[in-house]
C-alpha positions in Angstrom: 93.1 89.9 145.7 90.4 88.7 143.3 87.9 89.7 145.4 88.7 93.1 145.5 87.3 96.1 144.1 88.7 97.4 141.1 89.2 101.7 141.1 89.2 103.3 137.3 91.4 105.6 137.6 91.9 108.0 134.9 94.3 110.6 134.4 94.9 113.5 131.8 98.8 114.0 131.4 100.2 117.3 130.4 103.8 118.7 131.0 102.9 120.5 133.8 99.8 118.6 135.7 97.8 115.9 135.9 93.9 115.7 136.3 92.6 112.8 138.0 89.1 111.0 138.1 88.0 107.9 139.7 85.2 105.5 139.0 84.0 102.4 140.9 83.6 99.4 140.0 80.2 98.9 141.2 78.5 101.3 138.9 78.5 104.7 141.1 79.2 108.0 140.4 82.3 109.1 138.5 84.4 111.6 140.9 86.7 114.4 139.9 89.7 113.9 142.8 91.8 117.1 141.7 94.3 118.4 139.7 98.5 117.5 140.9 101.9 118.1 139.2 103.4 116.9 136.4 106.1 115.3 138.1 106.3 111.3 139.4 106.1 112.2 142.7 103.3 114.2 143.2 101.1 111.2 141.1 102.7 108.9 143.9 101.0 110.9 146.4 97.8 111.4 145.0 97.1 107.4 144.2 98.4 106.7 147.9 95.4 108.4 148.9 93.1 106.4 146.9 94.7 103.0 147.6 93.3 100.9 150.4 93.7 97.2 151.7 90.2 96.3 149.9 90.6 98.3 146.5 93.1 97.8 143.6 93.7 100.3 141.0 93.4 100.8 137.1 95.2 103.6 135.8 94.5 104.3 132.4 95.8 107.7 130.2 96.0 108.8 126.5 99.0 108.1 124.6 100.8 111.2 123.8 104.0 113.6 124.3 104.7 112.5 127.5 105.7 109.0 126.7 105.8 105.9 128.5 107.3 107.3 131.9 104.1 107.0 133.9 103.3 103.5 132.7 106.6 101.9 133.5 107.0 103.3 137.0 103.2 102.4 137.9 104.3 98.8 136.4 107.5 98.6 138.6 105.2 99.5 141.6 102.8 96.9 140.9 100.3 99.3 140.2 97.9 97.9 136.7 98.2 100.7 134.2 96.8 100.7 130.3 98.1 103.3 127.9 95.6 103.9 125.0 95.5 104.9 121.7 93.9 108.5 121.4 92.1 108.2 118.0 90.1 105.1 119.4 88.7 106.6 122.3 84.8 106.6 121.9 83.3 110.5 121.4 79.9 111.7 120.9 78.7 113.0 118.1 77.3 116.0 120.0 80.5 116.7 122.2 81.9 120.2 121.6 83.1 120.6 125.4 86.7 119.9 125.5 88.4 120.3 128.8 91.3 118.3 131.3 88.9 117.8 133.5 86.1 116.5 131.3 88.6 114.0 129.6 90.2 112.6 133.1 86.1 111.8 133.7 85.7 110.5 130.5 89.0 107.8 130.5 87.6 106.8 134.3 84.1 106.3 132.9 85.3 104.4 129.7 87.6 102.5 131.6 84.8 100.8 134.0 82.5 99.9 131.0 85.7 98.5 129.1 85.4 100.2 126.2 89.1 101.2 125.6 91.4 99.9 123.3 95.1 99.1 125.1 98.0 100.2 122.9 101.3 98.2 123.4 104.1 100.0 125.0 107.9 98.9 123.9 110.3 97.6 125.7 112.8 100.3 127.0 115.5 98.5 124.3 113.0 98.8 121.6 111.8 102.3 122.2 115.5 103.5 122.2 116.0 101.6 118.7 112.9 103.5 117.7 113.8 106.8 118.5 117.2 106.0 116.9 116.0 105.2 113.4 113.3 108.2 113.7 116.1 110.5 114.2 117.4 109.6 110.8 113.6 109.9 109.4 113.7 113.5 110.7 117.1 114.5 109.2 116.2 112.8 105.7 113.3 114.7 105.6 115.8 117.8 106.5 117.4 117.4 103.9 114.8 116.8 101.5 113.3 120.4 102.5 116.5 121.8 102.3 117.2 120.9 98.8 113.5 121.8 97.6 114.4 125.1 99.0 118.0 125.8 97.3 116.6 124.2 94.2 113.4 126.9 94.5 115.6 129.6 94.5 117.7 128.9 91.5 115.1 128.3 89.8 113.7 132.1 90.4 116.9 133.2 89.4 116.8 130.8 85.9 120.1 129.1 87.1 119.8 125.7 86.1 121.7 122.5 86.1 121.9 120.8 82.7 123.2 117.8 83.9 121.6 114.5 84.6 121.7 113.8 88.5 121.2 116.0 91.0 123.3 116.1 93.9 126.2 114.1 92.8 129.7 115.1 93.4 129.4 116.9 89.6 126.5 118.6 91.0 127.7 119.8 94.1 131.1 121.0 91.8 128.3 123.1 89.8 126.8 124.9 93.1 130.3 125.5 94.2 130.7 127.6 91.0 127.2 129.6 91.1 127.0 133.3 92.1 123.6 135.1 92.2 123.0 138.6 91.2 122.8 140.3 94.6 125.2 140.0 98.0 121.7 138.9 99.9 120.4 136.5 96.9 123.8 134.6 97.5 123.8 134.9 101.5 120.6 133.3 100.9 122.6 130.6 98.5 125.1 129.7 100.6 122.8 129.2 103.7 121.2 126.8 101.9 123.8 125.0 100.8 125.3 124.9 104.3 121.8 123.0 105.6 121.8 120.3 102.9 125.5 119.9 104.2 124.9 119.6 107.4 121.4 117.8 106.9 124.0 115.2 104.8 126.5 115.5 107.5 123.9 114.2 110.1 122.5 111.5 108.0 125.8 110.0 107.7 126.5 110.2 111.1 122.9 108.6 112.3 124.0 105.4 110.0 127.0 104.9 111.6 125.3 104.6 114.5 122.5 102.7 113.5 125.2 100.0 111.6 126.9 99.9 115.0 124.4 99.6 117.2 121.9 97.1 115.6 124.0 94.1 115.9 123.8 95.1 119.9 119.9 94.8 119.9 118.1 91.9 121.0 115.8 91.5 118.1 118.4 91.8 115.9 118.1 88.2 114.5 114.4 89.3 112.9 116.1 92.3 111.3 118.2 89.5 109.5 115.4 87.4 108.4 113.5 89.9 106.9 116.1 91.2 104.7 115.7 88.1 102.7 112.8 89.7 101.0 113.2 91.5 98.1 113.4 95.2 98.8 113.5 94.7 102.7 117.3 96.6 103.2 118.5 96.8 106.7 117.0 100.3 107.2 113.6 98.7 106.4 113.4 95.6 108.1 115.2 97.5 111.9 111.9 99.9 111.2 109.4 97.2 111.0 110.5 95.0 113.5 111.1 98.5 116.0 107.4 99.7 115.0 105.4 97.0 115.4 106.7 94.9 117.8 105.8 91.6 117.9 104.6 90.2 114.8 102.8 87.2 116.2 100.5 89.4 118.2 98.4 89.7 115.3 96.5 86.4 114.5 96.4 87.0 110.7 98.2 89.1 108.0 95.1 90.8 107.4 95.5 92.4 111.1 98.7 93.5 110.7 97.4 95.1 106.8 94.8 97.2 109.3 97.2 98.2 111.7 99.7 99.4 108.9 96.5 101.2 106.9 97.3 99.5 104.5 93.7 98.4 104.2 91.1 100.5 102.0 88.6 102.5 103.4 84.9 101.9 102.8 81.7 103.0 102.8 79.2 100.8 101.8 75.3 100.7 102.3 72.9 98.8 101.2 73.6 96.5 98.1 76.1 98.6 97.4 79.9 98.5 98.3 82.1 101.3 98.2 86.2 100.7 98.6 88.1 104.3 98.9 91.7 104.8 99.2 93.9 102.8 102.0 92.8 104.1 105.7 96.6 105.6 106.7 95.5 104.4 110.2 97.9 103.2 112.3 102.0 103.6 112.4 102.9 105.8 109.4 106.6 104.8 109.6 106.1 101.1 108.8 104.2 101.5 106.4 105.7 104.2 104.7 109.2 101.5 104.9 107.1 99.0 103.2 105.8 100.9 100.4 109.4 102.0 99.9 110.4 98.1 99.7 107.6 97.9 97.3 109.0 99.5 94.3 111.7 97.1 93.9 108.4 94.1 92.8 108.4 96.3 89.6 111.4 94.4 88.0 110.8 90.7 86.8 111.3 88.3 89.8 115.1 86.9 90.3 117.5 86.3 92.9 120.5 89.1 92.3 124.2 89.5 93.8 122.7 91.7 96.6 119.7 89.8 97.6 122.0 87.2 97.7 124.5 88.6 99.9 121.5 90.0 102.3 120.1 86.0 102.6 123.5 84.6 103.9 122.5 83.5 106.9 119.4 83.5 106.8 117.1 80.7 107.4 115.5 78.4 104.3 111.9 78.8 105.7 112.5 83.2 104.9 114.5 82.3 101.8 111.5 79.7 100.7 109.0 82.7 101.7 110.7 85.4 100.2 110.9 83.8 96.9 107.1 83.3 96.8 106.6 86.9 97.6 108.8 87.6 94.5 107.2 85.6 92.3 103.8 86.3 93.3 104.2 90.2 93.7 106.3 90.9 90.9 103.3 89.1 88.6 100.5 91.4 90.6 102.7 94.1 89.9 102.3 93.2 85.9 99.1 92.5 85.9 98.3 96.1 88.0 100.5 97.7 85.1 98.5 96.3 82.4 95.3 97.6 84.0 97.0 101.1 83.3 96.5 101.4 87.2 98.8 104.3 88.4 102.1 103.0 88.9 101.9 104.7 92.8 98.3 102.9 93.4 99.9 99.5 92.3 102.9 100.1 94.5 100.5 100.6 97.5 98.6 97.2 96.8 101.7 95.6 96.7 103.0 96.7 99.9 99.6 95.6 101.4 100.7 92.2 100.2 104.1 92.6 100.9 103.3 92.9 104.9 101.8 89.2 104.8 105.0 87.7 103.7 106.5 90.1 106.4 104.4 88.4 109.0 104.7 84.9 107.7 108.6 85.2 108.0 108.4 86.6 111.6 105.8 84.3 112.9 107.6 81.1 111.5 110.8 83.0 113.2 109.0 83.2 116.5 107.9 79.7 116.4 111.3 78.7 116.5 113.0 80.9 118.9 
């Protein structure tokens, strides 16, 4: 089979069809081979026409709404398939022609000179995880909407809370009491009300879940190791481990900083060397969990009653590490402070360095498992 020919194939996926180009491996022309359905089946049919005894294939698409579906049955049929990553497909500066059929050319053409970048695809286990824990992103930020809208309108309507908290039982008595000057002002109230309540409602529900299903997973036992960092809750450390995968893919801690963005930007030239603000390449969710974690290296370093309950049972290579990320970040933090850097820009560099200890504890937990 080695010495077969090799067919790029690459395909544009929508909903509703699929475009399909090929491109040999000996440097020819780059065919359009038509446009089929959407569906599995009608794929199937169209690459049975292009497979022959002296030819294998090389599927390759974009990533995108469609998912993994394509790549896994093309996997389970023994078919070589590459997912990749959208923003790092090459373009030309002069390109202003955007069609399916151009792009399904373009991925064939790319393919052949090996100049896309493979993303990773999860393991069905994993991706399910994923989705579950995103679900609860997209209720929290529900909710969050929800109250900026209720508290919008009180507001216009001078009606304001005078004590502390917000959205404590005490606050939720006060919005029970509140009546607004007009029957559609307080339709408009209540409405509101009723969608941070059922936002709150869904949140709850989505942790139950996630707290009974976790144990269940198969990469559970990183999930533990990680919460022996400081900050790192449950929540946190399921996200990481569910959003990037396998840490030991990445042959340094500065990788995984790049594929977090957690890395500035630059633009340098010359003798001179410019640093901008972090790149926000990459998976938005981890990093947004690890800039979370972050805030809790503002407080001098020390091993409290819930760190300490979070480290039982965990191993004392992630209890050694996590204490060195404490004592090393909490100092940056100071020293950032006493810069008068803003407290969010600190925070940031922080979690940069707070994803090396991340990947120190789940390498040293690969290594041994």
């Amino acid at each position: 089979m080695s010495d077969c020919i090799t067919v790029h194939v690459g395909l544009d996926v929508h909903k509703e069809s699929i475009e399909i180009a090929t491109a040999g491996a000996s440097g020819g022309e780059v065919r359009h081979v038509g446009r089929v359905g959407g569906d599995l089946p009608a794929l199937d049919a169209a690459l049975a026409r292009l497979r022959c005894p002296t030819a294998g294939l090389q599927v390759v698409y974009e990533a995108g709404p469609c998912g993994y579906a394509i790549y896994r049955h093309l996997t389970a049929r023994g078919i070589a398939c590459a997912v990749v990553a959208p923003s790092l497909t090459p373009r030309r500066p002069g390109e202003r022609i955007k069609t399916d059929r151009r792009d399904a050319l373009k991925l064939a053409r790319l393919s052949r000179a090996g100049e896309l970048r493979a993303i990773r695809v999860p393991e069905a286990e994993d991706e399910a995880i994923r989705d579950l824990l995103r679900a609860r992103d997209d209720s929290v930020r529900t909710q969050r909407d929800a109250r900026h809208r209720l508290k919008a309108l009180l507001l216009r309507q001078d009606v304001r809370y005078t004590g502390k908290t917000a959205w404590t039982p005490a606050h939720e008595r006060w919005l029970a009491r509140v009546h607004l000057p007009t029957p559609a002002q307080q339709m408009v109230f209540q409405e509101y009300v009723d969608s941070v309540h059922q936002a709150t409602v869904r949140i709850g529900r989505l942790d139950r879940t996630i707290n009974e299903l976790l144990p269940t997973w198969s990469r559970y036992p990183l999930v533990r190791e990680l919460q022996a960092l400081r900050g790192v809750r449950q929540l946190h450390a399921a996200v990481l481990v569910a959003e990037v995968g396998p840490f030991e893919r990445f042959d340094s801690p500065r990788q995984l900083m790049g594929f977090l963005g957690l890395t500035p930007s630059e633009a340098s030239s010359g003798g001179k060397r410019r640093l901008g603000a972090i790149t926000k390449t990459g998976n938005a969710f981890a990093r947004r969990a690890l800039v979370e974690a972050a805030w809790q290296y503002r407080f001098p370093a020390r091993i409290g009653t819930t760190i300490a309950q979070r480290q039982d049972g965990c191993s004392e290579t992630a209890r050694a590490i996590a204490w060195k990320a404490q004592v090393r970040l909490c100092a940056r933090f100071r020293r950032l402070s006493a810069r008068r850097m803003l407290r969010t820009k600190a925070v940031v560099a922080i979690a940069r360095e707070l994803s090396g200890f991340v990947w120190a504890i789940a390498c040293q937990y690969a290594a041994h498992h």
